[in-house]
N, C-alpha and C positions, 0 to 999 in steps of 0.2 A: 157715591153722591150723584146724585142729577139737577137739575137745573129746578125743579120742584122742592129738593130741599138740602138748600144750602146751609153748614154749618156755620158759625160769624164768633167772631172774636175781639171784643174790643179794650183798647189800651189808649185810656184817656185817663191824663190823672185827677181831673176835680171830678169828686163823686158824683155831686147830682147833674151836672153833663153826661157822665156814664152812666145813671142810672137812668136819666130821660131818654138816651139813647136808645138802651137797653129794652125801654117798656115801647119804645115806638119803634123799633124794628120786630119786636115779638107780635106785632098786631100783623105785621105780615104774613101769607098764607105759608108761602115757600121760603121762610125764615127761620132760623134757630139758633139764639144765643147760648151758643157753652161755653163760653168766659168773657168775663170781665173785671180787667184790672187794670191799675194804673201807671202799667209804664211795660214797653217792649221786653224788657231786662224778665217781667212776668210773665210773660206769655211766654219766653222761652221755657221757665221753671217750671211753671204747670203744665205747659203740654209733655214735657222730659221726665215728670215724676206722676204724671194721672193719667197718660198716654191720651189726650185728649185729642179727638181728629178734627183738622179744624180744617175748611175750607177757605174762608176768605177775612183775612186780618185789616180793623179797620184802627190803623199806627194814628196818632195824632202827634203835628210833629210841636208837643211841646218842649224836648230835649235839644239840648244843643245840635246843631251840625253834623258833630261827628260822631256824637254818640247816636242819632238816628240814622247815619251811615254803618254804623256799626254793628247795628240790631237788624237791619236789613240785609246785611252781609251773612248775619248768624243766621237769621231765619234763612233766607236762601242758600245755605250750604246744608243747614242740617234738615229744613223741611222743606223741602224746593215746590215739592205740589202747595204750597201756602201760599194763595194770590194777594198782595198787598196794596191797599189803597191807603193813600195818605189826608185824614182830614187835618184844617186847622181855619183858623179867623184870618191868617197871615198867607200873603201870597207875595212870594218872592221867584221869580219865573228862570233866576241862575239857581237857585235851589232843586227847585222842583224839576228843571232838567236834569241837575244834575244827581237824583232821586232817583227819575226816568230811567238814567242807564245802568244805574243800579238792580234795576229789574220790576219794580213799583208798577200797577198797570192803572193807576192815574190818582187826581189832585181833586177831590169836592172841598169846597169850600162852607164850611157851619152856617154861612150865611145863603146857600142854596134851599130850591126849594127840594121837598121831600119826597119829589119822584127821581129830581134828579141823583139822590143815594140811590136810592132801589135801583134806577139803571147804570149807576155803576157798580154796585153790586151783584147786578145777575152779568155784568159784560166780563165783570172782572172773575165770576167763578167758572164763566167758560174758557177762561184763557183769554180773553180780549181787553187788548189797550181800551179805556173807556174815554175817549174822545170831548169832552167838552170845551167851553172857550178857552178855561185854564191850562189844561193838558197842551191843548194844539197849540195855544200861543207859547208853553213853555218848549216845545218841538221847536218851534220858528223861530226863537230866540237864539238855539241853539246852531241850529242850522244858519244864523244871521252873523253869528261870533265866531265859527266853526271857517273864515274863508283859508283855508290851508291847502296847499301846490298839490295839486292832481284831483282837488272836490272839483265839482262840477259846479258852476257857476250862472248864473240867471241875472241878464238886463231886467232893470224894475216892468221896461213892457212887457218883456216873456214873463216875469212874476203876474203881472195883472192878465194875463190874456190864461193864464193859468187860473188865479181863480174867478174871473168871467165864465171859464169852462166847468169849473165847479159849481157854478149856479146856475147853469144849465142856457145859456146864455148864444144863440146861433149867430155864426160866423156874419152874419150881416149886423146882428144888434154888437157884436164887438167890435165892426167896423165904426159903427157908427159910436160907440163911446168912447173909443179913443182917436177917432179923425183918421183913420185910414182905408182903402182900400179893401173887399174881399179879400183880393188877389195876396196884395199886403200881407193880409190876415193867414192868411192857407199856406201861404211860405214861411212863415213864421212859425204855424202849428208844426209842420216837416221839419223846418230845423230844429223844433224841441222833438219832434220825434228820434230824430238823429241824434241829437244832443245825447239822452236818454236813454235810448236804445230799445224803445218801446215801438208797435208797429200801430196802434190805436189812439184813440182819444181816453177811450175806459184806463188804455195804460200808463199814459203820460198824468191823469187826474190822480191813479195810485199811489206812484211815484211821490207826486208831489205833495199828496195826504201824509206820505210814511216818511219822508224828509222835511216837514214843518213848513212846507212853501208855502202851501193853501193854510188859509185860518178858517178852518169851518164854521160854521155862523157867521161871517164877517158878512157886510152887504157896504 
């Protein structure tokens, strides 16, 4: 597989939602539907009895909880190279983290628009968590619920001067938005350096992408 032509699989159970799917992901150049059916419990059975190679499964999570924990568990033990994105109408952000750690590489929502699938779809068949408002806020959620003895921990100003730093934001305009000092400011960036154990700005911004701190698009 290459990034030109990615295999797709989808598991939505009202028909003509999978069939519109179906015909508007086929318009795509580096697209190719080889199955669609209406429920995870499917996609297992047909790739196990048609050897069907699938690169990137697109789950809707119309099933219960734990049955979509559960098909997610299957796929990832028995087809682990299967990158799974979860669509649905419904955004619940203690779900979809808790999805997230199940191995999912992110959340589009049916009411997005339809570039935004395509780029979770190509981020998701290289192996990349696909980042959007929904994803990152379900990161941050968890990371907000997660305060447990020996995490690491962030004052809401190190939260904010974190993502101030994420919008690209120079140590005088972040002075000047939250009423402090440079000096203020630059000691503050060193003790999240320390904190952290990051030696950069680039490093501390990472950090704070891959632990849910920063909400990307947030302004």
């Amino acid at each position: 597989m290459t990034i030109h032509n990615v295999r797709i699989a989808l598991a939505e159970d009202h028909v003509l939602v999978r069939k519109a799917l179906k015909h508007f992901l086929s318009q795509h150049p580096n697209f190719e539907v080889v199955l669609d059916v209406e429920d995870g419990t499917a996609v297992l059975t047909e790739i196990e009895e048609k050897k069907i190679n699938v690169d990137v499964l697109l789950l809707d999570q119309f099933t219960p909880r734990t049955i979509t924990r559960d098909i997610i568990k299957q796929i990832r033990l028995h087809f682990p190279l299967i990158k799974i994105l979860i669509i649905s109408m419904y955004v619940d952000y203690a779900i979809i983290s808790d999805l997230l750690e199940l191995g999912i590489l992110g959340f589009v929502s049916k009411a997005a628009e339809p570039s935004e699938l395509y780029a979770a779809i190509l981020s998701a068949a290289t192996g990349q968590l696909f980042r959007n408002r929904i994803t990152t806020s379900a990161l941050y959620w968890k990371q907000s619920e997660n305060n447990q003895p020996g995490s690491i921990h962030f004052t809401e100003m190190q939260r904010k001067i974190l993502q101030l730093l994420w919008l690209e934001k120079s140590t005088q305009e972040i002075a000047d938005e939250i009423c402090l000092s440079v000096s203020a400011i630059e000691k503050i960036k060193h003790q999240l350096k320390e904190k952290i154990g990051v030696h950069s700005t680039v490093g501390m911004i990472r950090f704070a992408i891959e632990k849910g701190i920063i909400v990307v698009g947030a302004y």
